[in-house]
Structures are given as C-alpha cells and as structure tokens.
Short mmCIF file of the C-alpha atoms (twelve columns), coordinates in Angstrom:
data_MODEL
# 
_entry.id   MODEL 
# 
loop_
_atom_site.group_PDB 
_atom_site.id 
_atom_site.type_symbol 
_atom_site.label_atom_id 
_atom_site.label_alt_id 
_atom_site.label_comp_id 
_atom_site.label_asym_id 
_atom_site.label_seq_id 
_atom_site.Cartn_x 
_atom_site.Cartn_y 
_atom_site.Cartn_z 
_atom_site.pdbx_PDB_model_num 
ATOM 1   C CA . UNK A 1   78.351 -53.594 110.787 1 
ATOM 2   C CA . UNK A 2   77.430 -50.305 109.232 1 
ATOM 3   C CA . UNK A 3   77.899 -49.938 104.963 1 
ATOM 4   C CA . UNK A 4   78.043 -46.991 103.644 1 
ATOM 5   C CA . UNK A 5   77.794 -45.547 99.359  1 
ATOM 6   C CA . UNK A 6   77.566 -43.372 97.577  1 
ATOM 7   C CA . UNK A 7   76.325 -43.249 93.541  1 
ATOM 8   C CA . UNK A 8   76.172 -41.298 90.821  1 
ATOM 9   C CA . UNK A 9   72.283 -40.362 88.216  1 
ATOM 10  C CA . UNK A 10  74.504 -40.663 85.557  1 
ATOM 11  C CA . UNK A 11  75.246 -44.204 85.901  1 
ATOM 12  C CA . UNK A 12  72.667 -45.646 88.199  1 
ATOM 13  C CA . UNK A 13  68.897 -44.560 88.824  1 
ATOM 14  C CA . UNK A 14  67.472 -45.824 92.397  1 
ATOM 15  C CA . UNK A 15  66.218 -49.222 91.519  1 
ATOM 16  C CA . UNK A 16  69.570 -50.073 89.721  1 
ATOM 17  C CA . UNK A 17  71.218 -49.338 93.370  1 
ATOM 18  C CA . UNK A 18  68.767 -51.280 95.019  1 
ATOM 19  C CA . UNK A 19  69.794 -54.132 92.364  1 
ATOM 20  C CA . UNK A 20  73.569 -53.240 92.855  1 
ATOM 21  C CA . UNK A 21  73.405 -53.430 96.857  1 
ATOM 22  C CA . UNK A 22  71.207 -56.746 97.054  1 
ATOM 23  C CA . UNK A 23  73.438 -57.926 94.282  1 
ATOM 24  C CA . UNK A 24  76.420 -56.650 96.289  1 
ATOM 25  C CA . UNK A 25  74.945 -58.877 99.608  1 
ATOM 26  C CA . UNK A 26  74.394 -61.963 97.552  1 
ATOM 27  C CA . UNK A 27  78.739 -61.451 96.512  1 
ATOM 28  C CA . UNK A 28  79.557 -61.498 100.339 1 
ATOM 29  C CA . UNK A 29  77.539 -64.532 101.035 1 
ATOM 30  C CA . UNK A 30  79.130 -66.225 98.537  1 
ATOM 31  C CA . UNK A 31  75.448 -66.670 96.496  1 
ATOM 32  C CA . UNK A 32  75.098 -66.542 92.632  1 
ATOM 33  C CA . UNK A 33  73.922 -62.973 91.650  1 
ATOM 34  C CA . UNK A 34  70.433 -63.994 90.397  1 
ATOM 35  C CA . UNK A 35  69.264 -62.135 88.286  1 
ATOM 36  C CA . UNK A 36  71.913 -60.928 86.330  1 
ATOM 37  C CA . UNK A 37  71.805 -57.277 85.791  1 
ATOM 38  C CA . UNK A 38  70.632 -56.638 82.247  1 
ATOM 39  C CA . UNK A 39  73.017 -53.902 80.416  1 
ATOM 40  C CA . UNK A 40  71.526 -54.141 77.056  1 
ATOM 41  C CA . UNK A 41  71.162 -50.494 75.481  1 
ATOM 42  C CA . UNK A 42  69.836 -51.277 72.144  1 
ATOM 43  C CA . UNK A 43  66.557 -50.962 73.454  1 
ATOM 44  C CA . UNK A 44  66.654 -46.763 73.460  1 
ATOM 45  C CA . UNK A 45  67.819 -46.385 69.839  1 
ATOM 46  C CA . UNK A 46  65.545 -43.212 68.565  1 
ATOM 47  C CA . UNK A 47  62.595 -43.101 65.933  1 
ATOM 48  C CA . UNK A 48  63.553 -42.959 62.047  1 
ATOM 49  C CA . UNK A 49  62.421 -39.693 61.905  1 
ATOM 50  C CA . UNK A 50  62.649 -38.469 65.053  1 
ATOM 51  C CA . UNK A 51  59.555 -37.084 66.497  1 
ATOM 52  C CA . UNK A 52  60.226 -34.105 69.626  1 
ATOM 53  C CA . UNK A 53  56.850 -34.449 70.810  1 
ATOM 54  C CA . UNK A 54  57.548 -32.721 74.193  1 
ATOM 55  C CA . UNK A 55  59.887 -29.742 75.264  1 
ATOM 56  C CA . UNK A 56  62.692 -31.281 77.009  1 
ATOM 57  C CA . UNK A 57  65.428 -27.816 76.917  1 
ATOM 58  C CA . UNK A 58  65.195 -26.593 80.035  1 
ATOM 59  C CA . UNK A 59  63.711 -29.274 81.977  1 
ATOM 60  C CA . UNK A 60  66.567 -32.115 81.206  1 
ATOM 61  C CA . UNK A 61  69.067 -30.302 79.451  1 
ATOM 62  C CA . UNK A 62  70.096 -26.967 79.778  1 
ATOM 63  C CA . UNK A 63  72.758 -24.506 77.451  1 
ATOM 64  C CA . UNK A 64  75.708 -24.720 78.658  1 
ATOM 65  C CA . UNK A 65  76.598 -21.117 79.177  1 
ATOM 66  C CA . UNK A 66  73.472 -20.414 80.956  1 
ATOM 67  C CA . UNK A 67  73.971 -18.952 84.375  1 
ATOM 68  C CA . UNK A 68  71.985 -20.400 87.119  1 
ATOM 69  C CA . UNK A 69  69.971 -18.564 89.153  1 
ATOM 70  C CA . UNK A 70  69.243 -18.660 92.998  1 
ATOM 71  C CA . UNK A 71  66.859 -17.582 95.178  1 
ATOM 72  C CA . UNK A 72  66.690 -14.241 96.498  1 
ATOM 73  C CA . UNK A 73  66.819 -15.152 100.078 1 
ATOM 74  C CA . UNK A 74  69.115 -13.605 102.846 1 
ATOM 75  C CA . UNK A 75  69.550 -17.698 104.389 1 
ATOM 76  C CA . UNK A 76  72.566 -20.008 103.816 1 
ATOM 77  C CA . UNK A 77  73.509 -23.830 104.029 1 
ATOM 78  C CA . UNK A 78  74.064 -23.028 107.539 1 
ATOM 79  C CA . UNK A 79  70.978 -22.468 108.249 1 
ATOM 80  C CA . UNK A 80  69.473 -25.598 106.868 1 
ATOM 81  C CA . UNK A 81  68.135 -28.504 109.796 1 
ATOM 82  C CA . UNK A 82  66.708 -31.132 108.615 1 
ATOM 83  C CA . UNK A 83  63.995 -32.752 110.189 1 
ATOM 84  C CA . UNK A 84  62.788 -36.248 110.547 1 
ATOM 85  C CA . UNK A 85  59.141 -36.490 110.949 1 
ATOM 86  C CA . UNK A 86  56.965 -39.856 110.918 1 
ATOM 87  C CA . UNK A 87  53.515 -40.833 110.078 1 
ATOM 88  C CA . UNK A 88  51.884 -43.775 111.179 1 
ATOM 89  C CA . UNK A 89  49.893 -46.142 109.079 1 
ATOM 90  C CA . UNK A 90  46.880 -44.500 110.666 1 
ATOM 91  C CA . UNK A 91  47.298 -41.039 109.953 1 
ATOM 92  C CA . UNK A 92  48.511 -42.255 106.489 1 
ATOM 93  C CA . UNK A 93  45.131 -43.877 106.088 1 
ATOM 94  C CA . UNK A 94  43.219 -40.878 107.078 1 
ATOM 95  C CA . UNK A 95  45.490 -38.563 104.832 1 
ATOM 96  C CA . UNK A 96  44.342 -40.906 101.386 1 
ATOM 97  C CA . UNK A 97  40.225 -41.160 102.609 1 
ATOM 98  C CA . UNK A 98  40.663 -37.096 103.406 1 
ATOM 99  C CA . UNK A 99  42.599 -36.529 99.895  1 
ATOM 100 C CA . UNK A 100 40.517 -38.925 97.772  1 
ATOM 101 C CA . UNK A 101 37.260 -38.417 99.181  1 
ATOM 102 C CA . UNK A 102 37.554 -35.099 97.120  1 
ATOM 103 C CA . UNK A 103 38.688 -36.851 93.985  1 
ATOM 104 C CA . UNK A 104 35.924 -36.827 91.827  1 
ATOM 105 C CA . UNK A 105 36.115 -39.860 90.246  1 
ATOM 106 C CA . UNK A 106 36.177 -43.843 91.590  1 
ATOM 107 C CA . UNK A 107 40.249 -43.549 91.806  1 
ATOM 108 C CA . UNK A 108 41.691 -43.097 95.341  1 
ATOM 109 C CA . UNK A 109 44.874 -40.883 95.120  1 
ATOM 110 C CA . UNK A 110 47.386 -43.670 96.470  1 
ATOM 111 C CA . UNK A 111 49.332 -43.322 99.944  1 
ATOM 112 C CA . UNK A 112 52.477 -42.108 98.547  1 
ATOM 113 C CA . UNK A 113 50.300 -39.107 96.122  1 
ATOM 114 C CA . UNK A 114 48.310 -38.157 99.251  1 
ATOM 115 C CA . UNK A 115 51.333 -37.722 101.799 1 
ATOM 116 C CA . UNK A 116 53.713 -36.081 99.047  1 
ATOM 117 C CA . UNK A 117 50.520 -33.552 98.699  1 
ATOM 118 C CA . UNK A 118 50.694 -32.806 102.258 1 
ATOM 119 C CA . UNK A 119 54.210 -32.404 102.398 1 
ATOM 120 C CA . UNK A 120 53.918 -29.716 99.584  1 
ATOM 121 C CA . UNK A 121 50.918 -28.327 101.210 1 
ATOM 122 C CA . UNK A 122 52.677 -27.820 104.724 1 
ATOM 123 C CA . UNK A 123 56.568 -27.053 103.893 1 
ATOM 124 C CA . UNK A 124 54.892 -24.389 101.443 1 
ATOM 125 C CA . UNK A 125 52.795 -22.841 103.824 1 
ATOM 126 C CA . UNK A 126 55.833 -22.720 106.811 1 
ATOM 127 C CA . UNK A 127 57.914 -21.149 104.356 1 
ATOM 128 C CA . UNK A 128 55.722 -18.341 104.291 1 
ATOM 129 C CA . UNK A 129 55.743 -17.906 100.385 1 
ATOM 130 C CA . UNK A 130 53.806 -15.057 98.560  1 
ATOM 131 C CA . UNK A 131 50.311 -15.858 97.765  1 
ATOM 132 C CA . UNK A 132 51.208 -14.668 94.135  1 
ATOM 133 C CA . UNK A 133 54.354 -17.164 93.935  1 
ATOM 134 C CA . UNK A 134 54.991 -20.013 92.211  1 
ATOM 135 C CA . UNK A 135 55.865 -23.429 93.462  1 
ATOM 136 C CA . UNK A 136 57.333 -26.221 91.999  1 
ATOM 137 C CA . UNK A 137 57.195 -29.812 92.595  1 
ATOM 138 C CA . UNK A 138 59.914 -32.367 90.724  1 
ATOM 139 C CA . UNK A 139 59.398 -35.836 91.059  1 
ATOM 140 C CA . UNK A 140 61.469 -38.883 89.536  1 
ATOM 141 C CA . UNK A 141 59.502 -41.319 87.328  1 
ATOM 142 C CA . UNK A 142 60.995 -44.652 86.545  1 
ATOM 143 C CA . UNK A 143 60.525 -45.433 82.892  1 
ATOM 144 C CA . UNK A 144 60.762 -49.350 83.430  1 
ATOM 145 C CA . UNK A 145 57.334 -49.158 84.393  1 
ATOM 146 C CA . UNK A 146 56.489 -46.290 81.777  1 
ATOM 147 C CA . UNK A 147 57.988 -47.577 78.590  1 
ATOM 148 C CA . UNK A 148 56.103 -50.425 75.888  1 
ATOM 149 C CA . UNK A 149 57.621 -52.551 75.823  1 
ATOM 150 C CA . UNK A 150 58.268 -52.933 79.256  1 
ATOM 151 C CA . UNK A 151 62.161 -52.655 80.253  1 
ATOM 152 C CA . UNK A 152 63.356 -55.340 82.429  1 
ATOM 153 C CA . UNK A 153 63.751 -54.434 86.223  1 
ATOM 154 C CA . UNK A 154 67.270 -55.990 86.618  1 
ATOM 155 C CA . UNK A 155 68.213 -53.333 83.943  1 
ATOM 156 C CA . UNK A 156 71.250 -51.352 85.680  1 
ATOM 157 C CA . UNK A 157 71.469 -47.543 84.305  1 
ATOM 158 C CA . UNK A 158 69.418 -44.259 84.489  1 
ATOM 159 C CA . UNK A 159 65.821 -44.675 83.237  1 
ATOM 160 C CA . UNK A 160 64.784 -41.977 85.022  1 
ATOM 161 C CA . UNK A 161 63.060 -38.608 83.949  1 
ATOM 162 C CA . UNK A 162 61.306 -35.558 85.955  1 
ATOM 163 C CA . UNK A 163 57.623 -35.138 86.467  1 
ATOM 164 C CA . UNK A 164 56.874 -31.478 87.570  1 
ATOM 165 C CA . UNK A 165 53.699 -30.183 89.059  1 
ATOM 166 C CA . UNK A 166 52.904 -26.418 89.391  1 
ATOM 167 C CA . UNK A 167 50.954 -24.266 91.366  1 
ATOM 168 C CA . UNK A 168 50.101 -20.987 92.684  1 
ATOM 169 C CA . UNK A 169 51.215 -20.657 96.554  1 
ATOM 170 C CA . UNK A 170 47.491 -19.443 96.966  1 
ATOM 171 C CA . UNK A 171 45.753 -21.704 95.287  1 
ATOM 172 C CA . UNK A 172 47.877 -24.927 96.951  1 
ATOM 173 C CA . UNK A 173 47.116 -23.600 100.531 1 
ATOM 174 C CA . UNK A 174 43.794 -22.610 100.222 1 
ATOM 175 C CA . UNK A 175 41.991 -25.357 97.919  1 
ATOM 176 C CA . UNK A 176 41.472 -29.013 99.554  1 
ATOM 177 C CA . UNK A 177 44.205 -31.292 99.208  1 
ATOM 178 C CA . UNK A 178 43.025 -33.170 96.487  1 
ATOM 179 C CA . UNK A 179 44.007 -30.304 94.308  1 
ATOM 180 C CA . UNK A 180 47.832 -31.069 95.325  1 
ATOM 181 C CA . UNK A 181 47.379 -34.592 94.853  1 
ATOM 182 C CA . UNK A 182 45.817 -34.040 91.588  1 
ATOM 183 C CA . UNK A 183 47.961 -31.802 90.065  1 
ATOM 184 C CA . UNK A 184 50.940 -34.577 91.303  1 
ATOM 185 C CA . UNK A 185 48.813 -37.524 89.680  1 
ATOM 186 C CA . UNK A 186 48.184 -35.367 86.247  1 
ATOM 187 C CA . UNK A 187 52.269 -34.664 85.967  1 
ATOM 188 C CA . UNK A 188 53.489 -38.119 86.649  1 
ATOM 189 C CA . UNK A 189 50.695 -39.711 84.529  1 
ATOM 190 C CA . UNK A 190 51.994 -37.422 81.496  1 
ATOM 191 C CA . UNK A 191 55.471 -38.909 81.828  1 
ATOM 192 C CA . UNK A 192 54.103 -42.044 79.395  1 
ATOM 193 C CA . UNK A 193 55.745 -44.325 76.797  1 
ATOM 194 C CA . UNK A 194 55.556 -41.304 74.356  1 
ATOM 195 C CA . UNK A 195 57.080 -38.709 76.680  1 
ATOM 196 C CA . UNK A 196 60.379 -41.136 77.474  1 
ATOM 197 C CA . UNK A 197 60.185 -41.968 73.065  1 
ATOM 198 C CA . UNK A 198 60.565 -38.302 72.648  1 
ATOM 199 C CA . UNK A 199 63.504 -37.839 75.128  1 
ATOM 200 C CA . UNK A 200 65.134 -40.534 73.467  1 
ATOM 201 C CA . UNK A 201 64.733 -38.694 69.655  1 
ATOM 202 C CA . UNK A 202 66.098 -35.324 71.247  1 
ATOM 203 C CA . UNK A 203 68.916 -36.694 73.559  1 
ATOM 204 C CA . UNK A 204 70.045 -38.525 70.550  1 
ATOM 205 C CA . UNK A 205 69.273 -35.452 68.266  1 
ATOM 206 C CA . UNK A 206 69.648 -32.463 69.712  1 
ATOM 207 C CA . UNK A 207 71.773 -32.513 72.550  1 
ATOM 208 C CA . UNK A 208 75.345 -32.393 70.688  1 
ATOM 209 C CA . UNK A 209 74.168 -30.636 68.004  1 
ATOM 210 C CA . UNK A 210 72.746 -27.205 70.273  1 
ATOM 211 C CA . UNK A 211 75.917 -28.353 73.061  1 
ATOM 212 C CA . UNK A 212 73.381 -29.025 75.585  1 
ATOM 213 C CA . UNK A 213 74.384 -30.043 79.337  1 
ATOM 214 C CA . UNK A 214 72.521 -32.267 81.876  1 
ATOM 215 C CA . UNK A 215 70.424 -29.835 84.147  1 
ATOM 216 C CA . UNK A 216 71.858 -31.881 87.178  1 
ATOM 217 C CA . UNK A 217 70.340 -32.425 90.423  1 
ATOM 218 C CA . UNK A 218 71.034 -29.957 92.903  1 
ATOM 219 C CA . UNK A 219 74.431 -30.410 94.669  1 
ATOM 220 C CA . UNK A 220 76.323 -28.583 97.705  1 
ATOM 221 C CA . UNK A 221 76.648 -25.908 94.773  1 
ATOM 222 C CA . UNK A 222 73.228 -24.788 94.875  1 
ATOM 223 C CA . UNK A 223 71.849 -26.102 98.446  1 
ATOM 224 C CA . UNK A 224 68.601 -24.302 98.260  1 
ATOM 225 C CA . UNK A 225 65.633 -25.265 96.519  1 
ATOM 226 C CA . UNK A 226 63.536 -22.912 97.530  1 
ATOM 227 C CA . UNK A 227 60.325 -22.047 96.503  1 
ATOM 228 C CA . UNK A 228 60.460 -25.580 94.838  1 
ATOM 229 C CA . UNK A 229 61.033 -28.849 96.121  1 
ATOM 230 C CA . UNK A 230 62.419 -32.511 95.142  1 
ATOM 231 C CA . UNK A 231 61.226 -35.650 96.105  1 
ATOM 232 C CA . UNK A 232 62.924 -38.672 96.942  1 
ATOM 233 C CA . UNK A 233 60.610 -41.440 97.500  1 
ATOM 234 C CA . UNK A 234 63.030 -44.568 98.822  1 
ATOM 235 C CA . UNK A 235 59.937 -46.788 99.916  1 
ATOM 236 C CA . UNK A 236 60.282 -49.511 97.888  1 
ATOM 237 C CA . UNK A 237 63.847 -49.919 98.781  1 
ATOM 238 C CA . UNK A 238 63.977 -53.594 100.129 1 
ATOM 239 C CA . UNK A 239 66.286 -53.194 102.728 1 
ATOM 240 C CA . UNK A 240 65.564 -56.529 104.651 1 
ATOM 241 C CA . UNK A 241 67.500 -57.905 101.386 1 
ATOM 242 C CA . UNK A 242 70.283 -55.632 101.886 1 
ATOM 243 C CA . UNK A 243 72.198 -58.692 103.775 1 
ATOM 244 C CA . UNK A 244 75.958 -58.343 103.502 1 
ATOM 245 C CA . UNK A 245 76.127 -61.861 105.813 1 
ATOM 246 C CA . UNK A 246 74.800 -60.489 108.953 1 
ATOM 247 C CA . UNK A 247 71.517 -60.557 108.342 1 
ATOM 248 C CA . UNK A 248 69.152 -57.777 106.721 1 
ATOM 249 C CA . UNK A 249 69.884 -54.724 107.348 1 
ATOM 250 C CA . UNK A 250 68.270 -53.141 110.389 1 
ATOM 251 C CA . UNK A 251 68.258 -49.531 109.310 1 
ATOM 252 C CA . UNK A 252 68.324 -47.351 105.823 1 
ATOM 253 C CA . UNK A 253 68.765 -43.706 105.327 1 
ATOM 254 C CA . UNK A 254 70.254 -40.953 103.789 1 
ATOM 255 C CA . UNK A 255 73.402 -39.437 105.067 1 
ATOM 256 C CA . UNK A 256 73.096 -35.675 105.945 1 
ATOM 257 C CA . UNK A 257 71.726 -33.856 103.368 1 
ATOM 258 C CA . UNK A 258 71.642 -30.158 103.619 1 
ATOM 259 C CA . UNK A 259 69.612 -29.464 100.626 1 
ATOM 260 C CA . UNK A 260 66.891 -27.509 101.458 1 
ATOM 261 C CA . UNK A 261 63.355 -28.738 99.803  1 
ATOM 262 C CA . UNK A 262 64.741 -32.009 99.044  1 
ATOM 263 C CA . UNK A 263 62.763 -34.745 100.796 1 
ATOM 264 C CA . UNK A 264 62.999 -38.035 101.564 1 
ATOM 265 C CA . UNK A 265 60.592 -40.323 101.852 1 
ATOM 266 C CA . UNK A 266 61.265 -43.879 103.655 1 
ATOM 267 C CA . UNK A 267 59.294 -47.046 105.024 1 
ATOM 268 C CA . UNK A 268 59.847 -46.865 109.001 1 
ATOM 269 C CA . UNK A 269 61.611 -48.853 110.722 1 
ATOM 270 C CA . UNK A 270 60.264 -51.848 111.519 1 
ATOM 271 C CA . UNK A 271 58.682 -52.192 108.660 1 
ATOM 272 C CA . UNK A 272 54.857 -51.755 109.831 1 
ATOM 273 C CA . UNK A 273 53.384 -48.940 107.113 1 
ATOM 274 C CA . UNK A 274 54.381 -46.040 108.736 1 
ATOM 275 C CA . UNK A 275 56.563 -44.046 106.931 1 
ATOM 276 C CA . UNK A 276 59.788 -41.644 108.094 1 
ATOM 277 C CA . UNK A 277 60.614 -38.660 105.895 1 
ATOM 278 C CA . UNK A 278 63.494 -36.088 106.449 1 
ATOM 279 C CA . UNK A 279 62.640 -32.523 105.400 1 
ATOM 280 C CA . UNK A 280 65.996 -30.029 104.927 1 
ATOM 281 C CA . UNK A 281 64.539 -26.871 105.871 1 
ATOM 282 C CA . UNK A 282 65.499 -23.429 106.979 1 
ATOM 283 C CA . UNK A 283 66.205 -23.178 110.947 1 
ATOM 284 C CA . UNK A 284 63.549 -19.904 111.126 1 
ATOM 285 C CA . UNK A 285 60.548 -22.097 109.111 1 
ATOM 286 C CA . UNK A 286 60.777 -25.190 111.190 1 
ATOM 287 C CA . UNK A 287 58.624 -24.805 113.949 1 
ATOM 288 C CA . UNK A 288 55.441 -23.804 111.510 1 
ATOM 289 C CA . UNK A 289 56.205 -26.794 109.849 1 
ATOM 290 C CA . UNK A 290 56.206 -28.511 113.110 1 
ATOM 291 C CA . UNK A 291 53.258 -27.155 113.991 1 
ATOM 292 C CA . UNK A 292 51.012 -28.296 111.054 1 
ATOM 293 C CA . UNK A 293 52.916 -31.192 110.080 1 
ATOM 294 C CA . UNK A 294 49.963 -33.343 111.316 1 
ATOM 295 C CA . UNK A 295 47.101 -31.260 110.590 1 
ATOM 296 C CA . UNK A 296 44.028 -32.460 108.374 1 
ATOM 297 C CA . UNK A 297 42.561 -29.037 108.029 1 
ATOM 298 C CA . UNK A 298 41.414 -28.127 104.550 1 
ATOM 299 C CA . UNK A 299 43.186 -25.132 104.025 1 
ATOM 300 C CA . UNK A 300 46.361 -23.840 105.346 1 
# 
C-alpha cells in the first residue's frame, strides 16, 4: 500500500502532520486517537502594549504590491535534477568531531548543525557563486520547543517561524566549517520565547493595519532559490508509527520537488543513523557537487 498527501503552512506546521498521519493510522486500525490534538489558540493572544522587539516586514510578511524578484540566471525549472545523496552514521560522526573540534567552547555543534553546514558549504561552492555574493540560509524553527510556557506537542497548527543565517560566498568557502555551523547555531538560537512574543504583537498589530501578506514559501511560481537555500529537516518524522494497518511504513519521502536550493533532510532507510537528503539543483552544477559532496577539506 502506498499513501500519499499533501498539506498546507497555513494550517499545519511539520510536527502537526506527523500528529495528523499517526493520528490518521490509529483511525484505520480502529484505535482511540491518543492524544487528542490540542486546538486551543488562546495561548498566542499579544502583550497589552504590544512590544515589536524584532523586524518581522520582510522576513514573514511582505506588502502586498511588492514585486518579487528572481535571480538573474539564464537556467529554468527544466533544468533542475534533484539529487539524493546519503551519509552514513560514520561520516556523520566525523563531520560533528571535524565541525566542533573548531568550536571554541565545550558545546559540540549537533549532527543535524554540522551536516546542514556542509550542505551550505558544498551546494555553494558547486554553484560557482561570486566570492563577493551573498548567501542565505532559511531554516524552520518550531516554537513548541521555543515558547515559555512550553506549547503542548499534540498542538495541531503553524508554530513555525524562519531562522536565517548569512554569509559572504568567500568567507563560507574559505573559513573552517565551524564558521557555517556557527553562524546556523547563532540564527536559530535567536529565534527565542521573545522573538515568537514579538511576532505575535505585530501579526496581531500590524499586519491588517499596513495590508501585509504572508511572504510564502517558494512554490512552482518561483522554482529557484538561488543564491539562497531552504531547509527541510524531516528527521524526526516517526515513520515506523505511520501504520495505516499494514504495518509501519517502510519508506518516507518527498514527492518530486523541483525547487532548486530546497533540501531535504531524512533518517535513511532502515533506520540505522545515516541520513538521505535530496538536493534540487541545476543539471550544469551537479557533478561539482558530486564531487565534493563527501569531502572533509577545510576550505572549498
């Protein structure tokens, strides 16, 4: 038996569709849905007075006449592969000693902030980006975990914001990869209680009064993300308790996603600490990626 979905952000963050499908499995079997989801909004009223404590126009919500704009790059959708790569639990351990013996403090970077590094690291550098350029890194943060109190994990809706990390194309290729891993710690650590507090005030605040839009996540629309990228990280996705009365479920993964710079990052299959990810990419930048996809050297 094969199941396919598909979901919407703006009704369901990951974790609530992890709840939703195991939820969904527990229906078929004829099993109580335990726990219950919890639906309770009262929880995100704002501040009396409202403090905006961060900038959120541009990074969550955008004007609504404001024209997007796209790279200036001669590719198209067509031209997108994408590419599953894995990495054993091996090289994943030598990735986190390599990044965190660099750290400068007693912290390790964890598994997940050291391959993500490497990722940026290597797609950037088989691009063949500027020196000079930019690069972006967005990353979702899951304000159950972020929030005081803490929000319930059964709670089904979006609680998720954007952590973005920044660097110079030189500067991300050339220092050690702690600096990537770093500068992806330091943005997700920022997205705190107070950060998802301040959302709160302005998307309750500010967003009808200045007609404000959701700056979406990127869609067939705008299939190129390019010098940027998105990550996707779907390794805590239980999918052993994805059991629909077969059994759980063998295999997990996206459907074809021709977004270019938007990864995915999943536990292999079986489950053994390896990890799978699939990297859209442009047909031409591929085999550099290929090449150094693997590598441990300290600069690219």
């Amino acid at each position: 038996m094969v199941v396919g979905f598909t979901f919407h952000h703006f009704v369901a963050d990951g974790c609530a569709t992890r709840n939703f499908l195991v939820a969904w499995g527990e229906a078929c079997r004829g099993l109580d849905i335990s726990p219950l989801p919890f639906h309770d909004r009262k929880i995100f009223f704002p501040r009396n007075p409202p403090k905006f404590e961060f900038e959120h126009r541009g990074v969550v919500y955008i004007t609504k006449n404001l024209e997007k704009v796209f790279p200036l790059i001669d590719n198209s959708v067509e031209d997108i592969v994408v590419h599953k790569v894995h990495y054993s639990k091996e090289f994943l351990s030598k990735l986190k000693f390599r990044a965190s013996s660099m750290n400068g403090t007693n912290k390790p970077f964890s598994t997940f902030e050291s391959l993500v590094a490497h990722l940026w690291r290597a797609i950037t550098k088989a691009r063949g980006l500027n020196g000079l350029e930019t690069t972006q890194l967005r990353i979702s943060v899951d304000g159950r975990y972020r929030l005081n109190p803490k929000v319930p994990k059964q709670y089904f809706g979006n609680l998720v914001l954007w952590a973005f990390a920044r660097a110079k194309v030189s500067d991300l290729l050339c220092e050690p990869l702690s600096y990537a891993a770093k500068l992806l710690h330091d943005a997700v650590m920022k997205v705190d209680d107070n950060y998802f507090r301040s959302f709160i005030d302005f998307a309750n605040h500010k967003v009808k009064e200045e007609d404000l839009i959701p700056n979406a996540v990127p869609d067939a629309d705008e299939p190129i993300l390019w010098p940027n990228l998105e990550v996707h990280s779907w390794l805590s996705i239980p999918c052993h308790d994805f059991d629909f009365g077969g059994g759980g479920a063998y295999f997990f993964m996206p459907t074809f996603s021709p977004i270019e710079g938007m990864i995915f990052l999943l536990p292999s299959s079986p489950e053994d600490g390896s990890i799978d990810v699939f990297v859209p990419l442009f047909r031409e930048n591929l085999t550099t990626f290929k090449q150094i996809c693997y590598s441990l050297i300290a600069k690219l």
